[in-house]
N, C-alpha and C positions, 0 to 999 in steps of 0.2 A: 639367518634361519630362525624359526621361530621356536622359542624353548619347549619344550616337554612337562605339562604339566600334569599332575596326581592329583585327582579332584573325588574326595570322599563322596559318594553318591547317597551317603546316609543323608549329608548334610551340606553339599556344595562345598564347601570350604576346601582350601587348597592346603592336601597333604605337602608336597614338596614339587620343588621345580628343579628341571637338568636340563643340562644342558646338548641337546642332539649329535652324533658323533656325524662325522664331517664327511667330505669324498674323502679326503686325505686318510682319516682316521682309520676308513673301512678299511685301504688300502694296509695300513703298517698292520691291522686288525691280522687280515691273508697273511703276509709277509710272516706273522712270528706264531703264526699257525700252524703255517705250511713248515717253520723250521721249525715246532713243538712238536708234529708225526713223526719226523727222522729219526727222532729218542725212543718216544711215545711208542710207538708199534715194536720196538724190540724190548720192551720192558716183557718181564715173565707177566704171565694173564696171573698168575698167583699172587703176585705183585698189586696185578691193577684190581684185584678182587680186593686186598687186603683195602684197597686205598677207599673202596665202594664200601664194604663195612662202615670204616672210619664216617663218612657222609653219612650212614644212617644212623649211628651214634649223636652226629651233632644234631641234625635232625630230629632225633627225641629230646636233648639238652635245650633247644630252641623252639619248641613247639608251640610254646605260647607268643614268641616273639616273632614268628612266621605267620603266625596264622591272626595277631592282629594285623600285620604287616598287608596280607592277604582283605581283612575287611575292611579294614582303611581305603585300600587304595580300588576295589571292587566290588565292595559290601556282601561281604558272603557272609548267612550267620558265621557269628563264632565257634559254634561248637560244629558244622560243618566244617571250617576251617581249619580246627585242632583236626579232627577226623583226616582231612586231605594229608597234614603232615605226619601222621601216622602211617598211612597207606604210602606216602613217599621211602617214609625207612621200610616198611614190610616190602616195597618193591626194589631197594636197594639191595634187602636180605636176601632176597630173592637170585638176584645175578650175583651177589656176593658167594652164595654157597653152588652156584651150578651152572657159571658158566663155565669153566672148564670143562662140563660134560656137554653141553651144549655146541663146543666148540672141536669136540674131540676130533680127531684123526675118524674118518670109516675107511674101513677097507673092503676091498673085493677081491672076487676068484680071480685069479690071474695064474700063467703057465708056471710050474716048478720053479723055483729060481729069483723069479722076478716078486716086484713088490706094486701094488696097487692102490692107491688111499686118495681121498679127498679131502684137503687142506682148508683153512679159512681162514685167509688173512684179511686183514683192514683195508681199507679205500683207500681211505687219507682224510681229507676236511670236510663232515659233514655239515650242511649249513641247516636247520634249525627255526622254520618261523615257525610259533606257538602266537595259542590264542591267550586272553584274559580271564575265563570262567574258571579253569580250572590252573593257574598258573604258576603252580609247583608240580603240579603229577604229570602235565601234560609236559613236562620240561625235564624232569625224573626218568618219567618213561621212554623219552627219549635216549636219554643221557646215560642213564642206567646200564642198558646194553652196548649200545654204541660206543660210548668212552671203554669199558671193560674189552671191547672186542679187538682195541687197538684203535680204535680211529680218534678224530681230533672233533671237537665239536663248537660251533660260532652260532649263539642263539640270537636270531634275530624277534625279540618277544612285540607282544600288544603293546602299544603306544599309550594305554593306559593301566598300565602294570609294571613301571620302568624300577619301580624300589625294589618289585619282585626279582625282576631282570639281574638287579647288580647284587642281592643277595643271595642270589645262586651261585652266581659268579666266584663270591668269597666263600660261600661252601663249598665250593668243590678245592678252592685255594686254600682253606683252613684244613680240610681234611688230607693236605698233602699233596695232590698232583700239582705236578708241573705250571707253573704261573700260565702256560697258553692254551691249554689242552683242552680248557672252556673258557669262552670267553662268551659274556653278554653285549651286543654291540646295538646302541641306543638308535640306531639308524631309521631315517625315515623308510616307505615303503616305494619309493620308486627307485631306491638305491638296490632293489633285492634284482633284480635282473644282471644289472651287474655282477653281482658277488655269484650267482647261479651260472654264468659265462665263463666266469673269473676259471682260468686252467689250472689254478691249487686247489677251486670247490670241485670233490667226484662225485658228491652226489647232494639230494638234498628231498627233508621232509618237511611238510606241512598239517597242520590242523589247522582246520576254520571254512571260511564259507567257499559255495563253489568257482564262484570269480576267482579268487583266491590260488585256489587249486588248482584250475586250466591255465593261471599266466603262468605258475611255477612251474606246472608239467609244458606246457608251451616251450618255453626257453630252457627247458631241461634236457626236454627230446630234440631241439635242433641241435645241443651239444651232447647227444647221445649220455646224458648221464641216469644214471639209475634216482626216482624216486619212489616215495610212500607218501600216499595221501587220504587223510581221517578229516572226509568233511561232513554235511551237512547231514542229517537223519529226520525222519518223519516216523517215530517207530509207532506200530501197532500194539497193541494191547489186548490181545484178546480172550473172551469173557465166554466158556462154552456154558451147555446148561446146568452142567452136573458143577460146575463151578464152587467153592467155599467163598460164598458173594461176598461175608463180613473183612475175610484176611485181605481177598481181591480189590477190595474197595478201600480200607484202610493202604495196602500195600499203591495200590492205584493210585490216589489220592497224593502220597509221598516222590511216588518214582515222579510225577508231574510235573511238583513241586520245591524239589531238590536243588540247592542253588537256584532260587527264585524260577526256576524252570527253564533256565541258559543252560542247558545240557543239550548238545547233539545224541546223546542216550536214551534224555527222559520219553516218558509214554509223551504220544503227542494225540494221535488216535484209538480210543477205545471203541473198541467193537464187537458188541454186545449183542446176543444172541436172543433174539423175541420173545422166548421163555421166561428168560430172567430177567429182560431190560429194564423192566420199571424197578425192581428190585435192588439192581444195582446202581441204575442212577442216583437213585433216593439215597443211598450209603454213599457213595461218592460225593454228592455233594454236602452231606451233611459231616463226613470227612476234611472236607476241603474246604468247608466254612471252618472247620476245627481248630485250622492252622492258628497259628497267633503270627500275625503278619507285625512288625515291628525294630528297634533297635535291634542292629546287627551285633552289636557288641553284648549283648543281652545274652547270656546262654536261655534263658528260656524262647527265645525267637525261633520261627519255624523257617520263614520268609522275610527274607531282609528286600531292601530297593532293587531294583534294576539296575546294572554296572553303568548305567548315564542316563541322562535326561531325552540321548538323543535317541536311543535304545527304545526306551517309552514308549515316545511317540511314534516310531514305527510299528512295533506293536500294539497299540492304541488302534492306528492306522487301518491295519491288517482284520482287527478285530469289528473296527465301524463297518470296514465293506463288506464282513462275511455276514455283518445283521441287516446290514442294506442286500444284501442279497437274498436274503430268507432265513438264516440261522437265530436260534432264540438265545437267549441269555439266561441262564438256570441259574447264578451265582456272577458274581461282580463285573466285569464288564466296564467299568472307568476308572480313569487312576484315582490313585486318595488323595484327597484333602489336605496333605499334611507337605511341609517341606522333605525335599529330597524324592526322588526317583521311585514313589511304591507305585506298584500296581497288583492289585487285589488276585489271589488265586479264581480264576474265572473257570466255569464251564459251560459249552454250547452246543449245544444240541440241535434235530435239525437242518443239520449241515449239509447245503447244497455243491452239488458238483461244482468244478473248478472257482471255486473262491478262495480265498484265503488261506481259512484255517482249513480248506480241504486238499489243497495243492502245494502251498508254500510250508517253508517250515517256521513256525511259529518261537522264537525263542525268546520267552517267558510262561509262566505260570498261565495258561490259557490248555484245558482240554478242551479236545473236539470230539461228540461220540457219538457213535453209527448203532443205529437197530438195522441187523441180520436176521433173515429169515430160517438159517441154520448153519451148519459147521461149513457148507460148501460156500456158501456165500462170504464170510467169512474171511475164509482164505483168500475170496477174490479180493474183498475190499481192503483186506490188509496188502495185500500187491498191487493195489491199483496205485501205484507211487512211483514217480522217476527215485527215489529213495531205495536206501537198502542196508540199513547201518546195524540194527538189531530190532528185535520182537521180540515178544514175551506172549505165553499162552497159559489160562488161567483154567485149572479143570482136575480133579480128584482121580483121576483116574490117566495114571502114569504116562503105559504104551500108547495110549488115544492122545498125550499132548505130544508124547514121540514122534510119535507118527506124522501128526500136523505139522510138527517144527521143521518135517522135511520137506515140508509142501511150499512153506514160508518161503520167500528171495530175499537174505537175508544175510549179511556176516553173519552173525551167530544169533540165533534163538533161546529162551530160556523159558523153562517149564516151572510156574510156581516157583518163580524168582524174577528178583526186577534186572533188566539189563544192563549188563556192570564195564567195567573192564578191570582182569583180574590178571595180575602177572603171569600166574602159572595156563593160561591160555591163550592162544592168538585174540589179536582182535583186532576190528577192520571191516571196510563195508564192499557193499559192491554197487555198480550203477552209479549216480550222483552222489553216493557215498563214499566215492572213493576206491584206493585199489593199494595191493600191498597188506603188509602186517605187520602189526606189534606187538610185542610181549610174548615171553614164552621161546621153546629155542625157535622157531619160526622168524620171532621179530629178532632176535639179535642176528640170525642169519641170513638178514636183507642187504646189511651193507656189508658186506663182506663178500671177497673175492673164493668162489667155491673153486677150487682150485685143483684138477688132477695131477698126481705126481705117481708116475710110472719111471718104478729104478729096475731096471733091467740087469 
């Protein structure tokens, strides 16, 4: 089998090589899993909250050694990257101080005498594929609730984040749980149907792309197991007239551009309202020129490389055919010149039906934006998407973006705010974006057995 290698995409060079965990491997992986739940689910939740604290503790003690660790092996700027491991303790704090209420006993009316409530206990093994872009929070936010809720968790992560994979690993083992309770298992991707089969895994969660998502739900549903799935987004951005163009376009500009623009989150479609559109394209791009594209390890860097070479050029790809189709090029548009994975914050304008950057989801630094003839149109072209992950609507004037957000098809919308995901809220798409939720009591009470208990 061939090694696993961590290839800095700042600068090709080879961070570190591992060695891929084996059939055998995955097997003992289940095996001391399935016997780490038996414990694990009877420990007090007080207990396993104490043990979530403790992780967000090392977590700040380590935050410069994760979050190089993080650009190393993905090229996130750095001060991004300190940012990710911050927000991993602020989401550890999070179920540290409130899952027990989230998990609490309810009760109902029931006749004199008797007792009525609904329980929530654990599964048992939840299996765990995470992607690369964000490859602490996306693992966090899993693990966070889940482990706290009583279950077991086996993260199968990106094949190019493997240091990230096994440094979770030892955090969660440094901070005191149980040696199996997380485990990172370095597995290749045809080994996951397996482990998803496997009768010690009950359930299992994914982020990342929609292939991705249908084998996992595929072979999940013909084993009747429960999952959650956080895939791909095409989000909307939308610019009404009455809009604050400068904050819009500044804020625009960043949500786009955020992690080189590998966000299933970031704006991908702005869609700009006739009124304003020249007005806001012209900040926007002269925003997005603004950026300082460069060394990841730089805190002054806005935008680091691409997480690979190979990444690029599909992007690259995506972006030639939506100009060969008719879309214009306002800003960059070919990779740079330089060693290592960049490619330039781009925006395009223009943009013709079913091409590229109008259909597919574009993951890098590439806006696409639409002139709207008014707030109805608007709406429609923000829904013209097999997508449905989050929106954001730009406009001075409160209940008029309230009201739109409901019109939006969308997980969640955000009114003069860029699209987050924020512990103390669900979050999650709908459509090609996936189904289920995370964060919030919502997402800790997905793998979990709801459970009525009637004492008579």
């Amino acid at each position: 089998m061939e090694p696993i290698t961590a290839v800095n995409p700042a600068t090709d060079e080879t961070v570190e090589t591992y060695e891929p965990a084996t059939a055998a491997d995955v097997e003992d992986a289940l095996a001391r899993a399935d016997e780490a739940y038996d414990s694990w689910r009877d420990r007090p939740i007080r207990e396993r909250e104490a043990h979530l604290e403790r992780v967000a503790e090392l977590l700040r003690e380590r935050t410069d050694e994760y979050a190089e660790l993080m650009t190393r092996e993905m090229g996130k700027p750095i001060a991004q990257a300190r940012a990710e491991v911050e927000k991993c303790a602020w989401g550890c704090d999070h179920y540290a101080q409130h899952a027990s209420a989230y998990l609490s006993a309810e009760h109902y009316a029931s006749p004199p005498g008797t007792t009525a409530k609904t329980v929530y206990d654990p599964l048992g093994v939840v299996l765990a594929v995470m992607p690369w872009n964000f490859p602490f929070w996306q693992v966090i936010r899993f693990a966070a609730p889940y482990l706290t809720a009583g279950n077991v968790g086996m993260l199968k992560h990106a094949s190019n984040v493997p240091g990230c994979a096994l440094a979770l690993e030892q955090l969660f083992r440094d901070a005191g749980y149980p040696e199996d309770v997380f485990q990172s298992v370095l597995a290749p991707s045809d080994l996951v149907d397996d482990v998803i089969a496997d009768d010690r895994v009950q359930a299992a969660t994914l982020t990342g792309s929609g292939p991705a998502g249908r084998a996992v739900a595929s072979t999940a549903g013909d084993q009747l197991k429960k999952t959650v799935l956080e895939l791909g987004g095409s989000d909307p951005f939308v610019v009404l007239d009455d809009a604050d163009l400068e904050t819009a376009a500044e804020r625009g500009a960043w949500a786009r551009n955020q992690n080189g623009g590998q966000s299933c989150i970031a704006a991908k479609r702005f869609v700009v309202v006739d009124d304003v559109y020249d007005a806001f394209v012209d900040r926007l791009v002269a925003e997005t020129e603004a950026l300082t594209v460069g060394d990841p390890l730089d805190p002054s860097t806005d935008v680091g490389p691409q997480a690979s070479p190979r990444f690029l050029e599909t992007l690259h790809e995506q972006v030639t055919a939506s100009v060969e189709a008719g879309a214009t090029v306002l800003t960059g548009g070919e990779p740079l010149d330089r060693d290592g994975a960049y490619y330039p914050p781009t925006v395009l304008s223009d943009v013709p039906a079913n091409c590229p950057a109008d259909s597919e989801e574009l993951f890098g630094p590439v806006a696409s934006v639409y002139r709207v003839a008014d707030e109805d149109e608007a709406v429609a072209v923000a829904n013209d998407t097999r997508f449905g992950l989050g929106a954001s609507v730009w406009t001075t004037d409160r209940e008029r973006g309230e009201s739109l957000a409901r019109e939006i098809d969308a997980g969640c919308v955000y009114v003069n705010q860029l699209v987050k995901s924020d512990p103390r809220v669900p979050f999650g798409g709908v459509g090609d974006s996936g189904y289920g939720r995370e964060l919030s009591a919502i997402g800790i009470q997905e793998f979990v057995n709801r459970k009525t208990v009637w004492v008579e």
